[in-house]
C-alpha positions as CSV (number, residue, x, y, z in Angstrom):
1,X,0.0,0.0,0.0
2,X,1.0,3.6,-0.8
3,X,0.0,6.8,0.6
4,X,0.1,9.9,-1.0
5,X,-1.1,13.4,1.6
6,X,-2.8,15.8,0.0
7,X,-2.1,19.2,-0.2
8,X,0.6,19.5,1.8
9,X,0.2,20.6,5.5
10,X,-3.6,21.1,5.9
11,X,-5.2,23.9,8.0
12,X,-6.4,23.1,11.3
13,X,-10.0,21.3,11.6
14,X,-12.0,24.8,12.5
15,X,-14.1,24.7,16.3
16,X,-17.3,26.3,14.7
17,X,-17.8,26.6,10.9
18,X,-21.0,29.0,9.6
19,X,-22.7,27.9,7.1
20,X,-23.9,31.0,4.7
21,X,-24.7,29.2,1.2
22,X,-28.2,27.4,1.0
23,X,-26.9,24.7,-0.8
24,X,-24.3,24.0,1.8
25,X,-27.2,24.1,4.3
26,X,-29.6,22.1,2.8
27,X,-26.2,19.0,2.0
28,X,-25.7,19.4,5.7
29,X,-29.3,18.7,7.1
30,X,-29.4,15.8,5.7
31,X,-29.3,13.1,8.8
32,X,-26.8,10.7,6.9
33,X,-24.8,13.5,6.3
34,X,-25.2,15.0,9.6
35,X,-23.7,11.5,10.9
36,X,-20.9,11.3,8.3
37,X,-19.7,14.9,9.6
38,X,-19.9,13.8,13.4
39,X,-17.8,10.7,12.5
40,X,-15.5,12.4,10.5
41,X,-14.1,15.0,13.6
42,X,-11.3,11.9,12.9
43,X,-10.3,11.1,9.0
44,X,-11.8,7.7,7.5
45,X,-12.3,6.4,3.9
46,X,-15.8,5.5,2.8
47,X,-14.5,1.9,3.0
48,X,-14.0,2.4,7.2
49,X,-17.4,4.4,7.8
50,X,-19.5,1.6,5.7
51,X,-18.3,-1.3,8.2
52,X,-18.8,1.6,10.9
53,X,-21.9,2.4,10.1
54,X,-23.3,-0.7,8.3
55,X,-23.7,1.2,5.0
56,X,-23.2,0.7,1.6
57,X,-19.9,2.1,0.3
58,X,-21.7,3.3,-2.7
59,X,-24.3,5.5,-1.1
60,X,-21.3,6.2,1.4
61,X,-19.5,7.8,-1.8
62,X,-22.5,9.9,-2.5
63,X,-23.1,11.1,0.2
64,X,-19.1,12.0,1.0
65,X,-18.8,13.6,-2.7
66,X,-21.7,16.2,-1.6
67,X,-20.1,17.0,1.6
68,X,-16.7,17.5,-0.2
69,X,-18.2,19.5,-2.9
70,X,-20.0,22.1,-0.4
71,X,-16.0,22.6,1.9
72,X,-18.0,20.1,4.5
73,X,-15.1,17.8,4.3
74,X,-11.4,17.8,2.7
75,X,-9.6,15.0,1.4
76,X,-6.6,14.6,4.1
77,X,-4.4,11.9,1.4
78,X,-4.9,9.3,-0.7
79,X,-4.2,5.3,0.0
80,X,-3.1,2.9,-3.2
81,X,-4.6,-0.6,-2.6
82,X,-3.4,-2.9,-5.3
83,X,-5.9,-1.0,-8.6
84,X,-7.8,0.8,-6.0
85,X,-7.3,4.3,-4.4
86,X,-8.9,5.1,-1.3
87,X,-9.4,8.4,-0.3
88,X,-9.5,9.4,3.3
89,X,-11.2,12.6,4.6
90,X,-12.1,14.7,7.4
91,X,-14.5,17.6,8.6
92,X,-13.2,20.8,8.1
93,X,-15.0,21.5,11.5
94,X,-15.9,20.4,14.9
95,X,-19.1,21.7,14.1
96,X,-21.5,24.0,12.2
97,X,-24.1,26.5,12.3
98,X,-25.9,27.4,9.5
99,X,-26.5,31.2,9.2
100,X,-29.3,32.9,8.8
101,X,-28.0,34.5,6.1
102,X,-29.1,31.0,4.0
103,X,-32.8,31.8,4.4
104,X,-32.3,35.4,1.7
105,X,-35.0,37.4,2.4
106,X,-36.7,35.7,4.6
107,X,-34.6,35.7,7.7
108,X,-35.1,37.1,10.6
109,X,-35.1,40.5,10.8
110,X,-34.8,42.8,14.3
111,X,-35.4,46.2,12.4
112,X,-39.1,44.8,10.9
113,X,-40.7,45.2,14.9
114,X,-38.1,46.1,17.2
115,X,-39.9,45.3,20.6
116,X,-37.7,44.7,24.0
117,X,-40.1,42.3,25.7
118,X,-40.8,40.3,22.4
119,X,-39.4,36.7,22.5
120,X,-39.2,36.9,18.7
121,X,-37.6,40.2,18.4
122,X,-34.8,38.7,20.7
123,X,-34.7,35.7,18.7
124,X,-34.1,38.0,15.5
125,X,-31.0,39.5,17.2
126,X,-29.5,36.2,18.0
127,X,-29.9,35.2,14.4
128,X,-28.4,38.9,12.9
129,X,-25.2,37.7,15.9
130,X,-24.7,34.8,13.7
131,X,-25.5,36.2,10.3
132,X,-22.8,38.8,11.2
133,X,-20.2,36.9,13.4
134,X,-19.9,34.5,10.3
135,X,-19.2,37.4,8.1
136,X,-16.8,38.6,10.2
137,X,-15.0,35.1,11.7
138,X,-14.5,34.4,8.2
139,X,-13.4,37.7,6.8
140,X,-11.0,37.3,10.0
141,X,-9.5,33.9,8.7
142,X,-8.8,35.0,5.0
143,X,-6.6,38.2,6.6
144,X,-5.3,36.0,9.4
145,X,-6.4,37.7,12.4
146,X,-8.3,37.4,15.6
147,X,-11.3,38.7,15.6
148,X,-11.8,40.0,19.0
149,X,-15.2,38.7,21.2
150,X,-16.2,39.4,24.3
151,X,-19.1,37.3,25.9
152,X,-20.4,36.6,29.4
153,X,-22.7,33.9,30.1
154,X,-24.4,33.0,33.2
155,X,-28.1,32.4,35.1
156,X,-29.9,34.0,37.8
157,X,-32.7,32.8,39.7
158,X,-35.7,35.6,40.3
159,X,-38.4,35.7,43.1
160,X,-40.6,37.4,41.3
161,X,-41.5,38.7,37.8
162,X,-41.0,42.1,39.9
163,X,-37.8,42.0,41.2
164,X,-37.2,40.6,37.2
165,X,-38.6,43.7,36.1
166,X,-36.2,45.7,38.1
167,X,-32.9,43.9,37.1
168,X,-33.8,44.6,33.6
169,X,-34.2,48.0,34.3
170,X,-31.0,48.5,36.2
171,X,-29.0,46.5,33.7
172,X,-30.3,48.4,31.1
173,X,-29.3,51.5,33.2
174,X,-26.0,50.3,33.5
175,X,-25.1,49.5,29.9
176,X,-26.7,52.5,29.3
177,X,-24.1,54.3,31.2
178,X,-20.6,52.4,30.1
179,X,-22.0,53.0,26.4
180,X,-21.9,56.7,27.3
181,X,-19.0,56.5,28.7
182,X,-16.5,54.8,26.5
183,X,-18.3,55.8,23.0
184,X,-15.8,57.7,21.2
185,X,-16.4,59.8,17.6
186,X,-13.8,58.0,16.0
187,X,-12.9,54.2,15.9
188,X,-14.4,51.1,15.4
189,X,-18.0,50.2,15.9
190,X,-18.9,47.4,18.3
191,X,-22.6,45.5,18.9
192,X,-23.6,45.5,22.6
193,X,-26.4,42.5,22.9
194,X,-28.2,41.5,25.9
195,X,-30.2,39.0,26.8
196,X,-32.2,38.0,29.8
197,X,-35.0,34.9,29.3
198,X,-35.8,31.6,30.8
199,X,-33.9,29.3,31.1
200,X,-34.4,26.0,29.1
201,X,-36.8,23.5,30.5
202,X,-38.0,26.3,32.8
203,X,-41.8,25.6,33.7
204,X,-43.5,29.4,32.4
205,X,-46.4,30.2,34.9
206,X,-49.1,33.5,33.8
207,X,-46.9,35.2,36.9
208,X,-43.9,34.7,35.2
């Protein structure tokens, strides 16, 4: 058997990959495909992830040459058995999100009904954080830089949908404030986005 690597030194498998073309998006929902990425976080041949998986090495292939034309996977080198060549590849990512930005002009937009209390309003600024952090993660890569991120994550537990209410309001006060305070005529812009909801599998009571 002979090997031959591809390519040279490869980049390193990305943590997070966006996904921003619909065609990409709709090769990556697919659940085979969706399984073929998980199991290739460590390179195989279509050969090793049929008896892996218990699938044909034919549909295998199909699937694989979809995921490889979309940048879902990358052929790491190729393996000479006797006549046959067997390729082995990996994902280019841990894992993905797909970006709003796939929907066109139907994704969600926060400037359509900008409303603070609105579970969908704060749901369109979460999807315009992705749209735009793609954009910009990957503008970051092609000029080989950091793009720099700040984020604070965290859960609080309220007595009431009043003293809720009034945490709201003083952290709105206090971002208020810093924005006023370090906003400067000239520079570089930054989004400031805050979020306060429930807390998954959170049982919502009319009080709450």
């Amino acid at each position: 058997m002979t090997r031959k690597i591809v390519g040279g030194t490869l980049a390193a498998v990305l943590e997070v990959a966006v996904i921003e073309d619909p065609a990409a998006a709709g090769v990556s929902l697919d659940p085979v495909r969706t399984r073929l990425l998980a199991e290739l976080s460590v390179p195989a041949s279509a050969s090793m992830l049929a008896a892996r998986l218990g699938l044909p090495r034919q549909k295998l292939n199909y699937h694989l040459r979809a995921l490889e034309r979309h940048g879902l996977v990358e052929l790491v080198e190729e393996r000479r058995k006797g006549n046959v060549t067997e390729r082995v590849l990996r994902a280019t990512a841990a894992s993905y999100v797909i970006s709003p930005a796939a929907l066109g002009r139907v994704q969600p937009d926060p400037g359509r009904s900008p409303d603070q209390l609105s579970a969908r309003w704060l749901l369109a600024l979460a999807a315009r954080m992705v749209r735009e952090l793609g954009e910009l993660i990957a503008g970051a890569a092609r000029a080989g830089k950091r793009l720099p991120t700040f984020a604070v994550d965290g859960e609080v537990r309220f007595a009431s949908a009043a003293d809720r209410a009034a945490f709201a309001e003083e952290l709105a006060g206090a971002v208020t404030s810093l924005i006023g305070k370090y906003h400067a005529e000239h520079g570089r812009d930054h989004r400031v986005l805050l979020a306060v909801h429930p807390a998954a599998g959170t049982k919502l009571t009319r009080e709450s």
